[in-house]
C-alpha positions, 0 to 999 in steps of 0.5 A: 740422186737427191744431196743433202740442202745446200745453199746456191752457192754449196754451202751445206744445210744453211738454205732453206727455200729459194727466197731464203738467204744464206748467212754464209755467202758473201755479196760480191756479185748478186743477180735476181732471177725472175720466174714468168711475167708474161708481160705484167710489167706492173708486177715485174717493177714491184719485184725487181725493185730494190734489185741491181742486177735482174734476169728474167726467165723468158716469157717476158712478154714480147711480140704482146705488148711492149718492153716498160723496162729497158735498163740493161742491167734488167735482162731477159732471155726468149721463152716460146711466148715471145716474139723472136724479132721483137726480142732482137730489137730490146736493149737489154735482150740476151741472145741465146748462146751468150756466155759471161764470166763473173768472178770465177763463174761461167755462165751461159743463157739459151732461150726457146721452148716448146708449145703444147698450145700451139694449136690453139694460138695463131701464128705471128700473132700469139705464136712464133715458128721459131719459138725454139732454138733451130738443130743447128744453133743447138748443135753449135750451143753444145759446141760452145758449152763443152768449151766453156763447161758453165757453172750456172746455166740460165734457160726457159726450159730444162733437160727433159729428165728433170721436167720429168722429175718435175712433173712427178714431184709437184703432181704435175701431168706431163704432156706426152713427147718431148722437145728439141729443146728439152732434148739439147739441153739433156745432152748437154747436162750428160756430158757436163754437170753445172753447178746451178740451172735456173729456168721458168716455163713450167709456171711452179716452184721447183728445187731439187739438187739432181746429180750435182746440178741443183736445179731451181724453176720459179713460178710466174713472178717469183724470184731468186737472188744469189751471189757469184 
C-alpha cells in the first residue's frame, strides 16, 4: 500500500519531508502550496515571500476579514470557513472544477468541505450552507476529471479512505460519518490515480504515497514548493 520515498516529482529515495528539495528536479515551473491560514495574512505574507507562484489550500480567510493579497499569481481555492460569494468576488480565487495545463501536467482544483462545528457557528456569519460542493456540481467535476484524468489534484479536503489513513496515522479521532465531498473525491481517486494530491482542512502534517497517489495535507501555515 505504501511505496518506497520519492521525491514529488517520482523521483526515488532523494525526498525526505515535505520542506525538503529534491536535487534532482529541475525548476521549470515551481508552485507553492500553503496549508490553512484562516485569515492571518501576517503570517501568510511572511511565508510566501520570496515565492512566484503560490496556491493556497482554502480556509483562507474570506467572509472573516479581507483579502491583503490580491496578486493573481497568489491563488487560493474555497475551504468550508470561507464565505462562498466573498470568494467569488477575489481576483485571484480559483473556481472550483478549474483545470490547467503546465508542461505536461493536468491539474484540477475543488474546494468545499464539511463542517463538524457547524452547530456551534452561525449561518451567513462564521457558516456557509454551501461550504461544500452541491451533488450536481460534484457529478459534472467527476465528468471533467475523467476527461481530463489530472496528474495533481489540489483540494480542501481529500477521499474519505485517506482521512482514514490520516487520522489513524497521526492519532488523530475521526469524527463518525462522512461527507459528500470526501465521498466524491473517493470515486474520483477509484477510477483514476493522479500522481500527486495536496489539500488542508485537517490542520496536521500528513505524507504518505497510497496507491500511487502521493498524498500530502499540510498543516496551518505550512507550505510546499514543487516543480512542474
Amino acid at each position: 500500500m505504501i511505496s518506497n520515498p520519492k521525491c514529488i516529482n517520482g523521483h526515488d529515495l532523494c525526498y525526505q519531508g515535505p520542506n525538503d528539495n529534491c536535487p534532482y528536479c529541475e525548476k521549470e515551473y515551481e508552485i507553492t502550496f500553503v496549508g490553512d491560514i484562516h485569515g492571518n495574512f501576517n503570517a501568510y505574507k511572511q511565508i510566501i515571500d520570496g515565492h512566484d507562484n503560490v496556491i493556497q489550500l482554502g480556509d483562507y480567510g474570506m467572509g472573516f476579514v479581507p483579502n491583503e493579497v490580491t496578486d493573481i499569481n497568489k491563488r487560493f481555492i474555497r475551504g468550508n470557513h470561507d464565505d462562498p460569494r466573498a470568494c467569488e468576488k477575489e481576483p485571484n480565487y480559483i473556481h472550483d472544477g478549474t483545470i490547467e495545463h503546465y508542461n505536461g501536467e493536468t491539474m484540477m482544483f475543488i474546494g468545499g468541505a464539511d463542517s463538524v462545528d457547524k452547530h456551534r457557528r452561525v449561518e451567513g456569519v462564521s457558516w456557509w450552507r454551501d461550504e461544500e460542493c452541491s451533488y450536481p456540481q460534484l457529478l459534472h467535476f467527476y465528468d471533467d476529471y475523467m476527461r481530463h484524468k489530472p496528474t495533481i489534484m489540489v483540494t480542501h479536503d481529500c477521499p474519505e479512505e485517506v482521512s482514514k489513513v490520516l487520522c489513524r496515522t497521526n492519532n488523530m479521532t475521526k469524527f463518525p460519518g462522512s461527507s459528500r465531498t470526501r465521498n466524491a473525491l473517493q470515486n474520483m481517486w477509484e477510477n483514476h490515480k493522479p500522481r500527486c494530491w495536496l489539500f488542508g482542512h485537517w490542520h496536521t502534517s500528513f505524507d504518505m504515497t497510497i496507491l500511487g497517489t502521493r498524498f500530502i495535507c499540510l498543516n496551518v501555515n505550512k507550505k510546499v514548493t514543487i516543480n512542474i
